[in-house]
Structure formats: structure tokens, C-alpha cells
C-alpha positions in Angstrom: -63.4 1.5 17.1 -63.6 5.3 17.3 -66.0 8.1 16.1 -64.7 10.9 13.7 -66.5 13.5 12.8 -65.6 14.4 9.0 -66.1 17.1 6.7 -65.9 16.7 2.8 -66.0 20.0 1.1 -66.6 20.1 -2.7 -67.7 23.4 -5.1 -71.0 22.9 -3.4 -72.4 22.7 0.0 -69.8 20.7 2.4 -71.0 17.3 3.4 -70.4 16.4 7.3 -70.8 12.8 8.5 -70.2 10.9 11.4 -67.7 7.7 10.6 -66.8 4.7 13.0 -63.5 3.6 12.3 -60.3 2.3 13.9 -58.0 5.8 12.9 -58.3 9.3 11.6 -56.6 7.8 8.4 -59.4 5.4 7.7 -61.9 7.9 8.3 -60.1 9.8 5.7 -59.3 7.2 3.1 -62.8 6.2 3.3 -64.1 9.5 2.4 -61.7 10.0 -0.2 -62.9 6.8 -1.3 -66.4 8.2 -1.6 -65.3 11.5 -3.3 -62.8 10.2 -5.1 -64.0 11.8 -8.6 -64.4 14.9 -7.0 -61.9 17.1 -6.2 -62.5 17.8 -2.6 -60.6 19.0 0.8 -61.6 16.3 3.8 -61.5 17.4 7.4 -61.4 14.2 10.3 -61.9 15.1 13.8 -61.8 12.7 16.6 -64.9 12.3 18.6 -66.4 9.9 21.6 -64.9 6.2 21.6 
């Protein structure tokens, strides 16, 4: 498992978390999973292992 960093912006304030998963893409399909009745741009950057 890895650490991402991940930013969800909305028409608000962006919301940053940080999200243990096996890939960027599941990082990002869980956050979209989150946000999904939002519409939203999601940023995942890899962090520490």
C-alpha cells in the first residue's frame, strides 16, 4: 500500500486528503466515489510508501 496525497476541487473550498491505497487510480476512483454527485476536478499525487 502507498500514500497519495489528493485534492478534490468543487465550486467551493478544495478538499485535500491523505488516502492509502495500492495505485494512483484507486486513490482517484475512491474520491470520485465520494464526490460523485458533484461535479469536481480530482488531483492524486504519490507520496511516502
Amino acid at each position: 500500500m502507498r500514500t497519495f496525497h489528493v485534492t478534490v476541487r468543487t465550486g467551493g473550498d478544495p478538499t485535500e486528503y491523505t488516502a492509502i491505497a495500492r495505485s494512483s487510480t484507486e486513490a482517484f476512483d475512491h474520491a470520485a466515489e465520494l464526490f460523485a454527485d458533484q461535479p469536481c476536478g480530482i488531483t492524486v499525487i504519490a507520496g511516502s510508501r
